[in-house]
C-alpha positions as CSV (number, residue, x, y, z in Angstrom):
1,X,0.0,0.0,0.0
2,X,1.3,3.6,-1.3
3,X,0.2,6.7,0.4
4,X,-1.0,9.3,-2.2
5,X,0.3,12.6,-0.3
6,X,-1.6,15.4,-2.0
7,X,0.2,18.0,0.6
8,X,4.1,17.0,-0.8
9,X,2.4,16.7,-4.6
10,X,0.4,20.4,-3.5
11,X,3.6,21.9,-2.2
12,X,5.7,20.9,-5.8
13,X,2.7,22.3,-8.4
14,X,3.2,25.4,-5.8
15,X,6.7,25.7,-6.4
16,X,6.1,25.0,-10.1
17,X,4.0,28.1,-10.3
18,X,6.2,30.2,-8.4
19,X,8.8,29.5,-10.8
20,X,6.8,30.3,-13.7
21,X,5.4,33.7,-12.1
22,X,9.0,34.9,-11.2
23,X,10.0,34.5,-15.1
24,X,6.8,36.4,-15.7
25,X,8.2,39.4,-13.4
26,X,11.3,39.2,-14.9
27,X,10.2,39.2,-18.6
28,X,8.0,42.7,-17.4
29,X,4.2,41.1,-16.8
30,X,2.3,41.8,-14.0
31,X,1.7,39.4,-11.6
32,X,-1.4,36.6,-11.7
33,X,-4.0,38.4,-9.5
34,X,-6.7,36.0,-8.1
35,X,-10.1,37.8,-6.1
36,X,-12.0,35.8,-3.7
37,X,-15.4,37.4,-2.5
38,X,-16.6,36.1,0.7
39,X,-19.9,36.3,2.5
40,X,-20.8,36.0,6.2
41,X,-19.1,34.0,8.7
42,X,-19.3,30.5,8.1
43,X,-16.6,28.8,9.8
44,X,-15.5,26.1,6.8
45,X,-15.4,29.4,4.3
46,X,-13.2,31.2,6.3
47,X,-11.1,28.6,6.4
48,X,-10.6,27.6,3.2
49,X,-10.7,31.3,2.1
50,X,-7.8,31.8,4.1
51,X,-5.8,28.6,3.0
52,X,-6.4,30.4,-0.5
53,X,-5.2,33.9,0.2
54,X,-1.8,31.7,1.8
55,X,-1.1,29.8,-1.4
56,X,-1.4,32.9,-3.5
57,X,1.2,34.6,-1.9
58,X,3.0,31.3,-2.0
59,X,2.5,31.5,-5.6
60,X,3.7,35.1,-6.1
61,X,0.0,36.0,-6.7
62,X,-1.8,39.1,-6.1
63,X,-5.0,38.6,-4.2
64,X,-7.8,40.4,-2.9
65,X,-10.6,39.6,-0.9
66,X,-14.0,41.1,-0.5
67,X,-16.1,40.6,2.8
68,X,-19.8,40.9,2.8
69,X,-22.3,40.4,5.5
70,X,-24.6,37.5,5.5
71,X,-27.2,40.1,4.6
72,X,-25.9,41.7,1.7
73,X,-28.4,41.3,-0.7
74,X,-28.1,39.4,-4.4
75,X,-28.8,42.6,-6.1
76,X,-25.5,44.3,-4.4
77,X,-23.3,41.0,-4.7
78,X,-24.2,40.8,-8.8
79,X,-23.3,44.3,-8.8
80,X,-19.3,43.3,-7.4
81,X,-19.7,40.1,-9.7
82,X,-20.0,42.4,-12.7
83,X,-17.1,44.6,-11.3
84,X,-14.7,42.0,-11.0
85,X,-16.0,41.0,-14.5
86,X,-14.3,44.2,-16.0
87,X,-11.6,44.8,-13.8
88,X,-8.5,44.2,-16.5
89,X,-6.5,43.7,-13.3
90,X,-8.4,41.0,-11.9
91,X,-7.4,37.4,-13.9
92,X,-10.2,35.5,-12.2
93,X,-12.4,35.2,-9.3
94,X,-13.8,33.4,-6.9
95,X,-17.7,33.7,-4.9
96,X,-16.9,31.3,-2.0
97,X,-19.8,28.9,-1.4
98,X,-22.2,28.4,-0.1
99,X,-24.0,31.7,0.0
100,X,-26.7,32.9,2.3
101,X,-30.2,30.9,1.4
102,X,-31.6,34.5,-0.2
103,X,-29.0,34.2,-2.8
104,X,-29.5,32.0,-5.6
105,X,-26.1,30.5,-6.2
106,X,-26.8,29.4,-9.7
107,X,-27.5,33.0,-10.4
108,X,-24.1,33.8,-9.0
109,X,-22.2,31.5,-11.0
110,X,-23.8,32.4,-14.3
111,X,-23.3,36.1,-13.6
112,X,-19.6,35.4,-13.8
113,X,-17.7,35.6,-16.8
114,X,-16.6,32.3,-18.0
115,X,-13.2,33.6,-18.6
116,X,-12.6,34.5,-15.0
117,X,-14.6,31.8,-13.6
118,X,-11.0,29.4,-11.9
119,X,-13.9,27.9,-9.6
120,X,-14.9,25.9,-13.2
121,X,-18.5,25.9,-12.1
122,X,-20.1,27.9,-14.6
123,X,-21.9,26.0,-17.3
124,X,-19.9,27.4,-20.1
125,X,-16.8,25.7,-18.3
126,X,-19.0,22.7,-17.7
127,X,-20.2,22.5,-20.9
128,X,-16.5,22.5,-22.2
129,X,-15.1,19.8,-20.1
130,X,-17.8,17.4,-20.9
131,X,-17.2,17.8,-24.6
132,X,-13.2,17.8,-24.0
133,X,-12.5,21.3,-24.9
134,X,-10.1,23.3,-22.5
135,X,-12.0,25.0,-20.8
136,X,-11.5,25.7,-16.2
137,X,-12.0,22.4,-14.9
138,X,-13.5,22.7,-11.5
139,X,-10.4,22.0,-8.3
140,X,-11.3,18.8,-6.6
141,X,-11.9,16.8,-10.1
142,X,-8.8,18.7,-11.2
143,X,-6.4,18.1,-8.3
144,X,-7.8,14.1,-8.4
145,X,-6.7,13.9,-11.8
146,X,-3.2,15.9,-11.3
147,X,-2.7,13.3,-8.6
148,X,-3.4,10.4,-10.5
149,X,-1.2,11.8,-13.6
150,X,1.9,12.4,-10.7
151,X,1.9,8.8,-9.9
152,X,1.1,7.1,-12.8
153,X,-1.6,5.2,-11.7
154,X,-2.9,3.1,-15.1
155,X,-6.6,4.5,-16.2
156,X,-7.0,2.7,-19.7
157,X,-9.5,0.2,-19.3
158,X,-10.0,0.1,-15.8
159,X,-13.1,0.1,-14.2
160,X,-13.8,3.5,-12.0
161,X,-16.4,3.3,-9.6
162,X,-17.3,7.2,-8.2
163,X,-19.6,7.7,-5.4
164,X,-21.4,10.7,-5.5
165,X,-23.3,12.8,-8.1
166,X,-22.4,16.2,-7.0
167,X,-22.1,18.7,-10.0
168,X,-18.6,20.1,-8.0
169,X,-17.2,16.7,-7.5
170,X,-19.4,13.6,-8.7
171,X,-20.4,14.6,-12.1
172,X,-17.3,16.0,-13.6
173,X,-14.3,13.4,-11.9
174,X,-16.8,10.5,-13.7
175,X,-16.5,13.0,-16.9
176,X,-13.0,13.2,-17.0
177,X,-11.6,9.6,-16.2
178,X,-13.8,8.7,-19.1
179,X,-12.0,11.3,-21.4
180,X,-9.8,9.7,-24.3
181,X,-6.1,10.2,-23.0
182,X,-4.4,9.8,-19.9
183,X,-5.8,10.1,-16.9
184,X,-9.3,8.8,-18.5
185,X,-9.9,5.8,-20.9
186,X,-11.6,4.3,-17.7
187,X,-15.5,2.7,-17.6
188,X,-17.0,4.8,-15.3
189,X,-20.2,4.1,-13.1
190,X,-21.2,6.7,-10.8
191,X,-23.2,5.5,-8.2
192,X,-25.6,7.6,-5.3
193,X,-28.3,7.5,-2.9
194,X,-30.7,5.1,-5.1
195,X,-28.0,3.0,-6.3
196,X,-28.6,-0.7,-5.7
197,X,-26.4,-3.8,-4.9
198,X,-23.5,-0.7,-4.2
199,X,-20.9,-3.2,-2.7
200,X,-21.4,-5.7,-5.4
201,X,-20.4,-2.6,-7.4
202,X,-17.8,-1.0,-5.8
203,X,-15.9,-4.2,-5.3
204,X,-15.3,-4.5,-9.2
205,X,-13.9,-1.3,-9.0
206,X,-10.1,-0.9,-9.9
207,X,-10.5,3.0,-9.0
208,X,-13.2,4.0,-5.9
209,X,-13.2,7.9,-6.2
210,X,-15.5,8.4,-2.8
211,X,-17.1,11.8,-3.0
212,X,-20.7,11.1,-0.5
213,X,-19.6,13.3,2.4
214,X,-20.3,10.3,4.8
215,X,-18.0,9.7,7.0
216,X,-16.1,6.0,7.1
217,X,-18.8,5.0,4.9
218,X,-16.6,2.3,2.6
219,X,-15.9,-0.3,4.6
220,X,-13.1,-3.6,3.5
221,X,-15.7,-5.6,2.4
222,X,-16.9,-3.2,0.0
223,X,-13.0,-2.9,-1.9
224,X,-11.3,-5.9,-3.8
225,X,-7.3,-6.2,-3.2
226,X,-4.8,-4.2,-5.0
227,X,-7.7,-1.4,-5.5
228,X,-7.0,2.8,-5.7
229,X,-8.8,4.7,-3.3
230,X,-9.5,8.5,-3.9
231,X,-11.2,9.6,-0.5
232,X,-12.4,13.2,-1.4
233,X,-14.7,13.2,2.0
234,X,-13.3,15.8,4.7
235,X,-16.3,15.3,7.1
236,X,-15.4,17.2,10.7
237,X,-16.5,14.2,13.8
238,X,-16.2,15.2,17.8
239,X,-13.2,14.2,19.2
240,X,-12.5,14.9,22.4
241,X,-8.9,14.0,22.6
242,X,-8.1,17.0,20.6
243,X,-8.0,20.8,21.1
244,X,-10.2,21.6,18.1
245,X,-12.6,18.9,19.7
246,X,-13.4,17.6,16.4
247,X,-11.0,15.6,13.8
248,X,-11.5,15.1,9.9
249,X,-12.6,11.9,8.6
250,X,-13.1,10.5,4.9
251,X,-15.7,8.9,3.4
252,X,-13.3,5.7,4.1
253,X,-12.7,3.7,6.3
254,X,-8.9,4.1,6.1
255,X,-7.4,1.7,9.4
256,X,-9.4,-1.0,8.0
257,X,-9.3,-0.3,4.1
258,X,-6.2,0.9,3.7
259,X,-4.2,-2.6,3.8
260,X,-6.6,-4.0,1.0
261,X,-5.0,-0.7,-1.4
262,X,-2.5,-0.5,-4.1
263,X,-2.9,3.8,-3.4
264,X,-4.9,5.6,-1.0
265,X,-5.6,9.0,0.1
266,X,-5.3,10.3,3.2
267,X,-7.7,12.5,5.2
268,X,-6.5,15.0,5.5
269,X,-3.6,15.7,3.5
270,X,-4.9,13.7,0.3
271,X,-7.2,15.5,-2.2
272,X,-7.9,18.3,0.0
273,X,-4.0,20.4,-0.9
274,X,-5.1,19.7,-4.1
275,X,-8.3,21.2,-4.5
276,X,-6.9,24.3,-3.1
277,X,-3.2,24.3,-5.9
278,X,-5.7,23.1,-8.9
279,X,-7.2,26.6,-8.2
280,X,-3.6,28.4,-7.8
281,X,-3.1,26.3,-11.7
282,X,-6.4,27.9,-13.3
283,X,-5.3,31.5,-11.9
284,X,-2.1,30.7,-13.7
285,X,-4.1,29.9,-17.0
286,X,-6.2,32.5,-16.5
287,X,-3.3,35.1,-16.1
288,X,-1.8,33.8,-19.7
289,X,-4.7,33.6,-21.4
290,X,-4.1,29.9,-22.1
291,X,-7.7,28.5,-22.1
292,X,-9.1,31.1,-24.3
């Protein structure tokens, strides 16, 4: 069994860019500038907005982040969507979800201009991806695929069983490992709440991408030997025995799965570095007008 450490793989691509923006500085362009907008107080947001702002300046980035109360209304948060939309200065953008219930999200997203969208959720960028056109690919699906491409696991022809439909996770990972090339070539089945028989299922799987958000929810007897385990759950359960009082479990059973695995993810440290560097990357495209 081989950890898959997304932190060590999260920490290279960082240093990658780095490199990349310091040549930029030098040959007289302007650095990659990334904006994040975040609203309310929500205690994951903040976190991960702030894990963000870090690997930008890790990056050589610019960044800039714009605080809203949790009862600005939709009308005012279009209006800074449509700002940052014609702000030259501003490469892409980010609306840090989820948003206040008065909000419609989906309205959000499609107010932002596909160019700028890094997040990869607009349906433009969506619409891309599942034809194979480059396009922002959205970070988890992204930073599973960069992980799987760094070590080599084989894709052609294997069976990849995904758990979960989610349109930020579920939906697009199943849409890229069945991409021609490498990663992708794989038969995909995507499996969810009303899916039958799952552990006949997921124990033909050569590749179990677990996306459910339930924690230690794949047990052994659901994995065949010599399987790859992408564990994309990050779950917070008490724990009393730490400071924090809580400790982040995957949808995995790892103590108990991880022995039956050829690769595995940790929680955390797996897929969760490289959901946050896969954004860092489409900044960097965005900045050098690569996609479009």
């Amino acid at each position: 069994m081989q950890l898959i450490d997304g932190k060590q793989t999260a920490a290279d691509i960082k240093a990658e860019i780095a490199a990349t923006v310091a040549k930029m500085v030098a040959d007289g362009k302007r650095r990659p500038h990334l904006a994040a907008v975040l609203v309310g107080h929500d205690g994951g947001s903040e976190t991960y907005v702030a894990a963000k702002v870090k690997a930008c300046e890790e990056c050589g980035f610019r960044s800039t982040l714009i605080r809203y109360e949790s009862d600005v209304t939709e009308e005012e948060l279009l209006k800074t969507v449509a700002q940052l939309n014609a702000d030259d200065e501003i490469d892409g953008f980010i609306v840090q979800l989820p948003l206040p219930r008065h909000i419609s999200e989906q309205a959000v997203i499609e107010a932002i201009d596909y160019r700028k969208d890094v997040d990869g959720f607009h349906p433009v960028n969506v619409g891309r991806m599942s034809i194979g056109l480059p396009c922002f690919v959205s970070a988890t699906p992204a930073g599973i695929i960069e992980l799987l491409r760094r070590y080599e696991i084989p894709t052609r022809g294997k069976r990849c069983v995904v758990l979960g439909r989610s349109n930020i996770v579920g939906k697009p990972v199943a849409t890229l490992m069945m991409q021609k090339g490498y990663p992708g070539d794989a038969t995909v089945t995507v499996c969810h709440s009303a899916t039958e028989n799952l552990s006949e299922i997921t124990r033909e799987a050569d590749i179990l991408i677990a996306a459910m958000g339930r924690p230690l929810s794949v047990t052994a007897d659901m994995v065949k030997d010599g399987v790859v385990i992408i564990d994309v759950g990050t779950t917070r359960v008490p724990d009393a025995s730490r400071k924090s009082g809580f400790r982040l479990r995957g949808d995995v059973d790892f103590d108990n799965v991880a022995p039956k695995c050829s690769f595995i993810t940790p929680v955390p440290g797996g897929v969760g570095p490289m959901t946050i560097v896969s954004l860092m990357r489409n900044t960097l495209l965005a900045a050098t007008h690569a996609i479009y």
